[in-house]
GUKOL-629116 format. One line per field, with one value per atom (N, C-alpha, C): atom name; x, y, z; residue number from 1. Coordinates in steps of 0.1 Angstrom, whole numbers. Layout:
! residues N
atom = (CA; ...)
u = (X; ...)
v = (Y; ...)
w = (Z; ...)
nr = (NUM; ...)
END
This chain:
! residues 216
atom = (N; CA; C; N; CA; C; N; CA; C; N; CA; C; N; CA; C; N; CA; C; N; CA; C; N; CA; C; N; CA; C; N; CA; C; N; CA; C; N; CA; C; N; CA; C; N; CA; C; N; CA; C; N; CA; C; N; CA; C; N; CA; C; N; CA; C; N; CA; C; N; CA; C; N; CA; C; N; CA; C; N; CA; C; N; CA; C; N; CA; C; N; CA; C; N; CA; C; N; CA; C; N; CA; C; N; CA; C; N; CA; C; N; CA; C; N; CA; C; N; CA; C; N; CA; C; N; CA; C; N; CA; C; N; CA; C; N; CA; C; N; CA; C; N; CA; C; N; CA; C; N; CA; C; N; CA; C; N; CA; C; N; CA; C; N; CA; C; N; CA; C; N; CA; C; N; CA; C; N; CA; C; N; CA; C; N; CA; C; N; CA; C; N; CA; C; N; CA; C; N; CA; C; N; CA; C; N; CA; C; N; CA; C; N; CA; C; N; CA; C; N; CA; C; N; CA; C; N; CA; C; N; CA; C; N; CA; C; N; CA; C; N; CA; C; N; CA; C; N; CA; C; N; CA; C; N; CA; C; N; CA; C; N; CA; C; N; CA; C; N; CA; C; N; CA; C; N; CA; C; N; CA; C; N; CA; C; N; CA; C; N; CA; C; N; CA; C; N; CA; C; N; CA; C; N; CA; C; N; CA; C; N; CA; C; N; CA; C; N; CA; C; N; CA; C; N; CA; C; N; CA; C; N; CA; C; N; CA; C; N; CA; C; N; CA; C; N; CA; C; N; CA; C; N; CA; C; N; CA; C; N; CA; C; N; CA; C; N; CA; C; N; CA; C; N; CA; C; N; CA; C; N; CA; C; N; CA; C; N; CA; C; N; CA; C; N; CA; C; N; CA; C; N; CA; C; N; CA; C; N; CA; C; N; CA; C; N; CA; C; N; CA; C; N; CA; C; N; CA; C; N; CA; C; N; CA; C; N; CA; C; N; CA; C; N; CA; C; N; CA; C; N; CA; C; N; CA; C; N; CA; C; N; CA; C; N; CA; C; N; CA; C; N; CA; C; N; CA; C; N; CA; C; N; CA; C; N; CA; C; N; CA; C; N; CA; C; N; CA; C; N; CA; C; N; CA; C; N; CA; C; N; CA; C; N; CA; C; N; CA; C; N; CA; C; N; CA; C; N; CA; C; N; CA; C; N; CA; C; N; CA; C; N; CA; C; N; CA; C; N; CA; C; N; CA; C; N; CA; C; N; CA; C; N; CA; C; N; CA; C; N; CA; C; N; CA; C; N; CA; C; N; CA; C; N; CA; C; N; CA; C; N; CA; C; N; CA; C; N; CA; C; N; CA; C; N; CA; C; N; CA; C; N; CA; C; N; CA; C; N; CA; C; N; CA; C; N; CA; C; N; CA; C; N; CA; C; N; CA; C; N; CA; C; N; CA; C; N; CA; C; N; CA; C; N; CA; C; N; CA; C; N; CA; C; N; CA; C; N; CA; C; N; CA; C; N; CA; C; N; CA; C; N; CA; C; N; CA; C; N; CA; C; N; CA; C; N; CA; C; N; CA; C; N; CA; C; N; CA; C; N; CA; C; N; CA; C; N; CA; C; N; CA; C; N; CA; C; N; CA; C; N; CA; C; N; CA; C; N; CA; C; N; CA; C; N; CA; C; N; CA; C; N; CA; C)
u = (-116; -110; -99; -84; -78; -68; -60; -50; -35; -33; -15; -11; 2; 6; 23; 26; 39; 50; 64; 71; 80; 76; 87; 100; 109; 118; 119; 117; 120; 133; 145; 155; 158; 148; 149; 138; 138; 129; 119; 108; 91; 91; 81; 79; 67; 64; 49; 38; 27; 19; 7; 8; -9; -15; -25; -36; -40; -43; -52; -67; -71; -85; -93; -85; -90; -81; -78; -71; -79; -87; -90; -89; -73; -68; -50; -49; -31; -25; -16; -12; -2; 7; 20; 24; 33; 44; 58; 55; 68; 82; 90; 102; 110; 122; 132; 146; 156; 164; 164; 155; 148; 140; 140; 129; 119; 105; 93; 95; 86; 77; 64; 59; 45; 38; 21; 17; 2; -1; -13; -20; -31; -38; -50; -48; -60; -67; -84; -90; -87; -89; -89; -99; -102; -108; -98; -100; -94; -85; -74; -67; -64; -62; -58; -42; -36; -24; -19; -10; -8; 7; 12; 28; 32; 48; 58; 53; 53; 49; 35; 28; 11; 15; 25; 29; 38; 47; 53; 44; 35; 24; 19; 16; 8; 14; 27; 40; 43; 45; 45; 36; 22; 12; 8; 15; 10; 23; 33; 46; 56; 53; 66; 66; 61; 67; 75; 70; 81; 91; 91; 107; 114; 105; 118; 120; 111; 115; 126; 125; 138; 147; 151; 164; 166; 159; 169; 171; 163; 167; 176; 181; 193; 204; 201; 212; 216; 207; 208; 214; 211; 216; 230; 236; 247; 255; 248; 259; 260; 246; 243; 256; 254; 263; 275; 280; 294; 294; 282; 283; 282; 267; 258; 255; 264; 260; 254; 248; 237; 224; 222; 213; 206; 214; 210; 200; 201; 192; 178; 176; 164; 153; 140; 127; 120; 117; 107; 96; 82; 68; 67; 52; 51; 36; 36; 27; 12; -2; -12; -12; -17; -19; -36; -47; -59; -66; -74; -79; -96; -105; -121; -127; -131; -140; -152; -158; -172; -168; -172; -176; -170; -155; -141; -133; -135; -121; -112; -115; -104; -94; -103; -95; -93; -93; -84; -73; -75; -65; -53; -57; -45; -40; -48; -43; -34; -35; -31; -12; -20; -2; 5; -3; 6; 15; 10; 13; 22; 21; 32; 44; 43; 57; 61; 57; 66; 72; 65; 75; 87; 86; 92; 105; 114; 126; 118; 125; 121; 119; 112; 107; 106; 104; 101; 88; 78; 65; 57; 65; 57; 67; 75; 84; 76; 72; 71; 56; 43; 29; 31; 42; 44; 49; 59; 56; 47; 35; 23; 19; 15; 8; 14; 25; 34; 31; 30; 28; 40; 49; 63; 58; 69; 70; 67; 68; 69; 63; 71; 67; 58; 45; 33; 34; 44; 47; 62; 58; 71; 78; 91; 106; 100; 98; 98; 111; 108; 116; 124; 127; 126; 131; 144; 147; 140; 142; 133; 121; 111; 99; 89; 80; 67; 54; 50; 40; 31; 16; 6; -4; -12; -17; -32; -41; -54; -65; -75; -81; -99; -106; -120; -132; -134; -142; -164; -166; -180; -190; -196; -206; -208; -201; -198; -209; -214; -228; -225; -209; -208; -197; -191; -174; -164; -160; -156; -143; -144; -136; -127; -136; -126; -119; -124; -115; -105; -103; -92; -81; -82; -75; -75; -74; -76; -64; -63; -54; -37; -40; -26; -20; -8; -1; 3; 0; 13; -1; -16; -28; -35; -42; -53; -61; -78; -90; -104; -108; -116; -129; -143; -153; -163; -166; -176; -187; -196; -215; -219; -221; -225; -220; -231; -226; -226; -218; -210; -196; -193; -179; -173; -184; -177; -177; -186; -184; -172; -170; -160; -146; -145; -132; -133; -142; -142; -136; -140; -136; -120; -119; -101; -95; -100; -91; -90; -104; -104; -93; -88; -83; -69; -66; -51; -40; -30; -24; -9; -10; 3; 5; 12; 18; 10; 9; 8; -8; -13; -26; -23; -24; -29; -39; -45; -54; -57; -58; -57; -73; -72; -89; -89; -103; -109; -112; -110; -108; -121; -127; -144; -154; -160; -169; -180; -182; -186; -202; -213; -224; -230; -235; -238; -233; -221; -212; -218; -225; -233; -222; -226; -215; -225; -216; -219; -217)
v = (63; 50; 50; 46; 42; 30; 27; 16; 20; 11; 12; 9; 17; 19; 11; 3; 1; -4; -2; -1; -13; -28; -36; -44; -48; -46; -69; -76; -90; -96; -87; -91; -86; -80; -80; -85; -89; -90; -79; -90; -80; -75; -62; -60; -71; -69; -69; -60; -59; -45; -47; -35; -40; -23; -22; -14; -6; 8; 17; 13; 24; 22; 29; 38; 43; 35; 24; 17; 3; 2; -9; -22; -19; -24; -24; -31; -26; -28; -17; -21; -25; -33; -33; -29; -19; -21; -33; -45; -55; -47; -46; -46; -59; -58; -71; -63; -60; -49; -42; -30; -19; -14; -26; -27; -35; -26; -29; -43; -51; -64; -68; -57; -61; -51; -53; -44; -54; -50; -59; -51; -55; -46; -59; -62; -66; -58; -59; -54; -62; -56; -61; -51; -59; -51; -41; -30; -21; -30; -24; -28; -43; -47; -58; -62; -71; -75; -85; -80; -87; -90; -111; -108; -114; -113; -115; -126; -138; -146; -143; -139; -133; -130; -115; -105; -117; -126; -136; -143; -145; -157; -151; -138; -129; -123; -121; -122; -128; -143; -151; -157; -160; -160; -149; -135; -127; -124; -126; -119; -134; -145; -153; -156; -158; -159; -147; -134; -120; -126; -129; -127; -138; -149; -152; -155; -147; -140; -132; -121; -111; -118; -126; -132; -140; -147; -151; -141; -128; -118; -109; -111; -100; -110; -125; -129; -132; -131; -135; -121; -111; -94; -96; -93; -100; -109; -116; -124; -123; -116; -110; -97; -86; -75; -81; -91; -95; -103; -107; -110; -101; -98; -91; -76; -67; -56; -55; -53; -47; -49; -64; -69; -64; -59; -50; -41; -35; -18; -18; -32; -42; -37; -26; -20; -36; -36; -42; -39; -50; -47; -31; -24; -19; -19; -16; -22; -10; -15; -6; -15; -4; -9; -4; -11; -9; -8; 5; 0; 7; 2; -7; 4; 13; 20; 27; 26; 34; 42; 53; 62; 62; 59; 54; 65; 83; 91; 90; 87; 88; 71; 57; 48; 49; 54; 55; 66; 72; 85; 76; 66; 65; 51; 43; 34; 35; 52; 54; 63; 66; 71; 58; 43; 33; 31; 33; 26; 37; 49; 59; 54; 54; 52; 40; 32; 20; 23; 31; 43; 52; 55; 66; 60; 67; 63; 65; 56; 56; 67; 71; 83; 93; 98; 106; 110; 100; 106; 119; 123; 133; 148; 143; 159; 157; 143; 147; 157; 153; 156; 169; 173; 187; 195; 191; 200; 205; 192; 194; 208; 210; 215; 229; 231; 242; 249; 242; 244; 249; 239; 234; 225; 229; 215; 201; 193; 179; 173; 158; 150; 145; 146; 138; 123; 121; 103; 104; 101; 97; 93; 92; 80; 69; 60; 43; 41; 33; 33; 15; 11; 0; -2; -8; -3; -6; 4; 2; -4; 2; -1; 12; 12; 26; 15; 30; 20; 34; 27; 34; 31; 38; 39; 46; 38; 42; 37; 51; 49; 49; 36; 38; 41; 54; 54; 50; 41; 33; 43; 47; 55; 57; 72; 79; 84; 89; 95; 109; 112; 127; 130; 143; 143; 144; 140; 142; 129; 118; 109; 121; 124; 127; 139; 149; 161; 153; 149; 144; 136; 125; 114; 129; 134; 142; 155; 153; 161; 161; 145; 138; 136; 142; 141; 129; 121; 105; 103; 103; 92; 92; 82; 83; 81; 92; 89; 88; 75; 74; 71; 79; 76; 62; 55; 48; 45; 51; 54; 43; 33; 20; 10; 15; 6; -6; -14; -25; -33; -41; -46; -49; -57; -59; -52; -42; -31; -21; -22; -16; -18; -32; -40; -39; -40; -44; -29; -19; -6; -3; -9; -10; -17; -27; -36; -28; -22; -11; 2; 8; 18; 16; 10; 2; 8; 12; 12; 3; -2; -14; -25; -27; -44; -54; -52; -59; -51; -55; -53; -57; -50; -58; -49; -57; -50; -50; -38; -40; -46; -52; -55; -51; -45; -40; -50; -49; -59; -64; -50; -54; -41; -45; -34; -27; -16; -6; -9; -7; -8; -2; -7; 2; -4; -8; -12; -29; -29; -35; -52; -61; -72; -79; -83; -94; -107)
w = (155; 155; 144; 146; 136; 138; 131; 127; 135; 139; 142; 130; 122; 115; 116; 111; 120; 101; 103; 93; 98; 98; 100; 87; 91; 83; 87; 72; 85; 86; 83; 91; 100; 108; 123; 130; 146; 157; 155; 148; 152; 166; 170; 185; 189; 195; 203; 207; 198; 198; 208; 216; 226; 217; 217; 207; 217; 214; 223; 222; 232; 229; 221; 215; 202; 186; 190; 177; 176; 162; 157; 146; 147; 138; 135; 131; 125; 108; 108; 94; 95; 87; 85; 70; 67; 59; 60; 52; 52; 45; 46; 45; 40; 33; 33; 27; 44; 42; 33; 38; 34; 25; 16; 2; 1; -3; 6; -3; 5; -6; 3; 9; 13; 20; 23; 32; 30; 48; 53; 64; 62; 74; 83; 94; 100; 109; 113; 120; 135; 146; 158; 166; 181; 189; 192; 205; 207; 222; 226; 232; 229; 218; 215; 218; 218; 225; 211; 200; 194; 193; 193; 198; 185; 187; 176; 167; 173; 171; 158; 162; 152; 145; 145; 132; 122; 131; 121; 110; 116; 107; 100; 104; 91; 85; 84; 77; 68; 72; 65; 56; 57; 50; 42; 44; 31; 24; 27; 19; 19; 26; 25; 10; 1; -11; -19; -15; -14; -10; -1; 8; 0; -3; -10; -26; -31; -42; -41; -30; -30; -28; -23; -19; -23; -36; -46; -57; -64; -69; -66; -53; -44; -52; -47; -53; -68; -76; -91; -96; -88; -90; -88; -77; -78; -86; -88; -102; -112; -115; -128; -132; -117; -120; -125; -120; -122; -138; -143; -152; -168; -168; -173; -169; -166; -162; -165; -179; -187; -186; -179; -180; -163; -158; -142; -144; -158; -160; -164; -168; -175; -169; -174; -166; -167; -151; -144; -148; -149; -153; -141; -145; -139; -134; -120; -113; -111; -104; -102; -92; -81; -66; -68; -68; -66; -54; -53; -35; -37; -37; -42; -27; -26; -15; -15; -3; -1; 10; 11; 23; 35; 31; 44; 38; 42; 36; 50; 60; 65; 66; 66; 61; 49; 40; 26; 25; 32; 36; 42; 48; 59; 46; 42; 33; 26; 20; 7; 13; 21; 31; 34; 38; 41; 26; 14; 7; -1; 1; -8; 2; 15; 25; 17; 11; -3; -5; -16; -26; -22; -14; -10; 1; -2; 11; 25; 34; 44; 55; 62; 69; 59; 47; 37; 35; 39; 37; 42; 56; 60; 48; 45; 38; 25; 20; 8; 8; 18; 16; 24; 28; 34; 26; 13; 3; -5; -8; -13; -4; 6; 15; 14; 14; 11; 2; -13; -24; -32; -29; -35; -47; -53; -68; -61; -65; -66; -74; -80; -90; -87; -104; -99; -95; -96; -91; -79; -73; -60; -69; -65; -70; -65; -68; -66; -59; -41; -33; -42; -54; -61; -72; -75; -90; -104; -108; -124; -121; -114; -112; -108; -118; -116; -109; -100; -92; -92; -97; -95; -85; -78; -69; -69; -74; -78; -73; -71; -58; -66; -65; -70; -61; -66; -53; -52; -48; -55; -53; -58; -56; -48; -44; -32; -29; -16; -6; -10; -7; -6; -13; -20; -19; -12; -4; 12; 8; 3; -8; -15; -24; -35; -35; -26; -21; -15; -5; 1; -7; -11; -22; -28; -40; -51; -42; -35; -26; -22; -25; -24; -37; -41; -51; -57; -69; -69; -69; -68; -68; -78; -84; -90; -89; -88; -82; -94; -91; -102; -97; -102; -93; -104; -96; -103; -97; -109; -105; -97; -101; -99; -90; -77; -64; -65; -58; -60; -61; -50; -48; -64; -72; -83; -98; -98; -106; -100; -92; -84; -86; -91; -94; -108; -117; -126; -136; -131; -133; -130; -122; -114; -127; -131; -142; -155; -155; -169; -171; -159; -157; -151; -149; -143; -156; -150; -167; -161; -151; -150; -153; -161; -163; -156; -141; -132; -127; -120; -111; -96; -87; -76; -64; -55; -48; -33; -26; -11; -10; 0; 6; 20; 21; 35; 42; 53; 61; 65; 67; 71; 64; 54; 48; 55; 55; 61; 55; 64; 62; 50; 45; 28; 14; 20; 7; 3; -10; -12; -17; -13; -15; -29; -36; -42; -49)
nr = (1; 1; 1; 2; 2; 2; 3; 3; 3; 4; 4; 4; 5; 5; 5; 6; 6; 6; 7; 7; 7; 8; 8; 8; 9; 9; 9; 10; 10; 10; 11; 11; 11; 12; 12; 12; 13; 13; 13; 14; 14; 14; 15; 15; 15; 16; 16; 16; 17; 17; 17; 18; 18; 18; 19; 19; 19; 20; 20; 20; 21; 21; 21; 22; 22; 22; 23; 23; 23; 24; 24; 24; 25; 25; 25; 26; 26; 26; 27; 27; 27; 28; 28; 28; 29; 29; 29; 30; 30; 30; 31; 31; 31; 32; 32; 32; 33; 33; 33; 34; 34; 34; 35; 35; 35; 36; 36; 36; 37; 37; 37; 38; 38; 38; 39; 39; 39; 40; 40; 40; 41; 41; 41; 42; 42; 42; 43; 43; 43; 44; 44; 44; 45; 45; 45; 46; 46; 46; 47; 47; 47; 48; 48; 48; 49; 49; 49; 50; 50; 50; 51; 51; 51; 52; 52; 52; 53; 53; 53; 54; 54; 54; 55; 55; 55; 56; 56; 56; 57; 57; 57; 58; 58; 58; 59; 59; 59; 60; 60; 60; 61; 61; 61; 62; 62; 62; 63; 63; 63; 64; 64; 64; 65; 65; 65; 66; 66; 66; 67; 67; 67; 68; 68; 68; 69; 69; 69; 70; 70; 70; 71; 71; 71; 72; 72; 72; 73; 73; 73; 74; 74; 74; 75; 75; 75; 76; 76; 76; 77; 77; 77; 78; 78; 78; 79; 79; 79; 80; 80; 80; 81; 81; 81; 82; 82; 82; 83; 83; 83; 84; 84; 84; 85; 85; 85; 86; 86; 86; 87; 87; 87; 88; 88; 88; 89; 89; 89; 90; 90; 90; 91; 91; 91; 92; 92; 92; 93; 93; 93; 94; 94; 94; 95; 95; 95; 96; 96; 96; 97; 97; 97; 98; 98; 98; 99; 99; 99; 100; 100; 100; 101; 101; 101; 102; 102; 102; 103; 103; 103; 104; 104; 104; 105; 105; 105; 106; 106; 106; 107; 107; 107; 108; 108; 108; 109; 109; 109; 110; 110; 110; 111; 111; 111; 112; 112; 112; 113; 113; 113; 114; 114; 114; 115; 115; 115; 116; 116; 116; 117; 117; 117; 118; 118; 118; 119; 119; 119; 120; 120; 120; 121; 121; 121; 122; 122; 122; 123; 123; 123; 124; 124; 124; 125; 125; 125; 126; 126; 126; 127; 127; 127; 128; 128; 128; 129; 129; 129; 130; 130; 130; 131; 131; 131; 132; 132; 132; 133; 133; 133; 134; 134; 134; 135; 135; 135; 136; 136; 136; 137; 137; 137; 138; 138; 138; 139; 139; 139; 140; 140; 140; 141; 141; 141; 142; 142; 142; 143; 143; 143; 144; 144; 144; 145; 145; 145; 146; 146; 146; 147; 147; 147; 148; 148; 148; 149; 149; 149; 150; 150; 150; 151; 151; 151; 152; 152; 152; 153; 153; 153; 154; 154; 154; 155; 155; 155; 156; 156; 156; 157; 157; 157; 158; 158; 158; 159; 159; 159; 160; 160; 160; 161; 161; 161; 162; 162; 162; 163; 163; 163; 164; 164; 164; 165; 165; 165; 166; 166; 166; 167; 167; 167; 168; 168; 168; 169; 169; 169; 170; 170; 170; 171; 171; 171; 172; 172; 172; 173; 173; 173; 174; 174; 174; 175; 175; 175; 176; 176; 176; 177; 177; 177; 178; 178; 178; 179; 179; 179; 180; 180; 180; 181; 181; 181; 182; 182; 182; 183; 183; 183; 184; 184; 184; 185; 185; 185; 186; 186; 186; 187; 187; 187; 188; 188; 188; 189; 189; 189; 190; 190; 190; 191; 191; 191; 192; 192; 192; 193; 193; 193; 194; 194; 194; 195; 195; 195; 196; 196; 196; 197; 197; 197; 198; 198; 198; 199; 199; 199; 200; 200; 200; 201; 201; 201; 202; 202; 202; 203; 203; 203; 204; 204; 204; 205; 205; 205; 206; 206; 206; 207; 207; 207; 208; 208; 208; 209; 209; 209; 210; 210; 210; 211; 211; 211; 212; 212; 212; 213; 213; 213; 214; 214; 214; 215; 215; 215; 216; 216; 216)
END
């Protein structure tokens, strides 16, 4: 079973997605001409039919205040350059993307590819984990597809059953994997906060937790 993965940009017409029967779910990467400011994932049944309309709302309820953040910072850039050049080069906080898992390497595998495609110019992800694979150079941190902004990407993994987690994540270049003994959603987070080294914090959530993963 996996996720439709889809790269929408919202100055253009969303599609309309119907789901295989081996897809239980979709992600989006948000866009706002061409610079990410979001990414969402919902669970659905398989052959699900989701229209423009849906992706809008769930669009808009997870990134509309993105969007229009960027588009008053597009414009204050702009006036700024013309004013303040200087003040254009100014490093942005820097951010930790947190993602809280049990015993999901192949949804965190695919999570963690949604969220380097941020980073990274657009269609770049398969060259970049194909150099890894190669065993070419590459920086332990992608370029930030973002100006003056470092984004980390750190992966906790809750007291894992097997290592089957941490070979894989541990595999991907640009990640950070941190195991913590002590099952539990909120020793889970609480570890995430401890080990973050960005400015900022923020955290993906699973849509639906996998049997085991102890709630509290």
């Amino acid at each position: 079973m996996s996720y439709r993965i889809l790269d929408l940009d919202v100055t253009h017409r969303f599609p309309t997605v119907t789901l295989s029967l081996q897809e239980v779910g979709i992600a989006l990467v948000i866009r706002r001409m061409g610079k990410p400011i979001g990414f969402l994932m919902r669970s659905l049944p398989p052959l699900s039919q989701v229209s423009q309309e849906q992706i809008s709302s769930w669009v808009a309820q997870e990134c509309g205040i993105h969007i229009i953040q960027s588009a008053i910072q597009e414009s204050l850039a702009i006036e700024a350059k013309d004013k303040f050049p200087l003040e254009t080069s100014r490093k942005l906080p820097s951010v930790t993307i947190a993602i809280c898992t049990k015993d999901r390497p192949d949804w965190i595998v695919r999570c963690v590819h949604s969220l380097l495609s941020l980073q990274l110019p657009k269609g770049s992800l398969e060259d970049y984990l194909n150099c890894k694979a190669n065993n070419h150079e590459v920086s332990p941190e992608p370029e930030v597809n973002t100006t003056n902004v470092t984004v980390e990407i750190l992966v906790i993994d809750n007291a894992p059953s097997d290592p089957t987690t941490q070979a894989r994540i541990t595999a991907i270049p640009g990640i950070r994997y941190v195991q913590e003994p002590k099952a539990g959603l909120n020793f889970a987070r609480n570890r995430a906060i401890e080990e973050a080294t960005g400015d900022l914090l923020g955290r993906v959530l699973k849509p639906k937790a996998k049997a085991g993963w102890k709630q509290e």
